[in-house]
N, C-alpha and C positions, 0 to 999 in steps of 0.2 A: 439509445442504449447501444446502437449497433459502435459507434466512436468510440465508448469508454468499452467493450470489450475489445477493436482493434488497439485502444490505448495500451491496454493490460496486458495483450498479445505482444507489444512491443517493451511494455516493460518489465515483463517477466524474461522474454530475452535477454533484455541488459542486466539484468539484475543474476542470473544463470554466465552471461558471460562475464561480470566482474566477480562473482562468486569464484570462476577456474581459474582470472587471473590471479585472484588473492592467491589462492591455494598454490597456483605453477609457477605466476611469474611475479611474487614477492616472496622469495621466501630470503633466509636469513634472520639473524637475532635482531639485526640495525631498523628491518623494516618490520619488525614484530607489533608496533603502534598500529602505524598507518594497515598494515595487514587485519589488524581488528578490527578497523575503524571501515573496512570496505568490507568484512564478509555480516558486519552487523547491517550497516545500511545494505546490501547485496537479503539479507535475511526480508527486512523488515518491510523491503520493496518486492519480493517475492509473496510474500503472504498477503499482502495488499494488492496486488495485479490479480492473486486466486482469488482475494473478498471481491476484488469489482465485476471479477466474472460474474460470479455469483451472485451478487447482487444485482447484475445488470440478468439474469436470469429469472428473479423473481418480481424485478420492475415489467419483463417479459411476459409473465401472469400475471399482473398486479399491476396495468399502466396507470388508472387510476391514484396509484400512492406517488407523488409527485418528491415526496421526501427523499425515497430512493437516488434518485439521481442527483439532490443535492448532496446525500452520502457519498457516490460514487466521487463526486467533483473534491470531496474532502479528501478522501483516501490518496486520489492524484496529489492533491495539493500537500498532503502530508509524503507522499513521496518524494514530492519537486525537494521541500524545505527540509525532512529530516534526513533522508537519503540520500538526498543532493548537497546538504552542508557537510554530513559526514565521508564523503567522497571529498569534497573540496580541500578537507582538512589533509586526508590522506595523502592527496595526489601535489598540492601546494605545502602542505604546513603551515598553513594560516590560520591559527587559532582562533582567531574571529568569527570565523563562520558556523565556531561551535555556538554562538548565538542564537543563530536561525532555529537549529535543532529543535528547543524546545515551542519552535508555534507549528513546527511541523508533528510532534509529536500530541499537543492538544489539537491539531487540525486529525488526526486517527482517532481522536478521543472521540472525538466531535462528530465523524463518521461514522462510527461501531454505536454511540448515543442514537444516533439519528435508524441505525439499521435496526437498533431495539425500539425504537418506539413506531417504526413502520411494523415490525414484526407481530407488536403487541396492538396495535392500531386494525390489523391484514382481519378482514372478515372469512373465513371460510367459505373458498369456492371449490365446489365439487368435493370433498373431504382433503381438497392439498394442502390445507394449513391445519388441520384440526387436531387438536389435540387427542382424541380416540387413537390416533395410530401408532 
């Protein structure tokens, strides 16, 4: 787990510094596409680098759930393909790589899946998971 939080730390980084250049250094009407197309992959890679924290925090308590860390590998991987295609579009204009998008997008499905049925799977230790609280 220690990896996919230094992952997260690095891609919450980029995903924080393509989010300022959308906002600083695209602006104009001409680059108004490509400007959506990086602050959405920039979004959707930030939210994912906070899930694999967290995630990799409750594989932390929970090493036993082995699931966890296949969720974690999802989440990256739905990074790489949806937030990496929708960058490629932006920065090339190659409309092709709008392809990729949607396995990167069921590869987050597939992750957030996998982190509810660890969730629902998680025995209560010490009252951390329990529903009382």
């Amino acid at each position: 787990m220690r990896m996919s939080i230094g992952l997260a730390g690095l891609s919450g980084m980029v995903a924080v510094a393509l989010g300022a250049f959308a906002a600083h250094g695209m602006a104009g009407e001409d680059m108004a596409y490509a400007r959506e197309l990086v602050e959405k992959g920039a979004r959707y890679q930030l939210v994912h680098a906070v899930a694999i924290v967290a995630v990799a925090v409750f594989a932390l308590v929970r090493p036993n759930i082995r699931l966890l860390a296949f969720a974690n590998a999802a989440f990256l991987l739905g990074t790489l393909l949806f937030s990496g295609s929708l960058y490629a579009i932006a920065f090339s204009d190659i409309r092709a790589f709008g392809m990729v998008a949607p396995l990167g997008g069921i590869s987050f499905m597939a992750g957030w899946l996998m982190v509810a049925i660890a969730g629902f799977k998680a025995v209560p230790v010490h009252g951390a998971l329990d529903d009382a609280a």
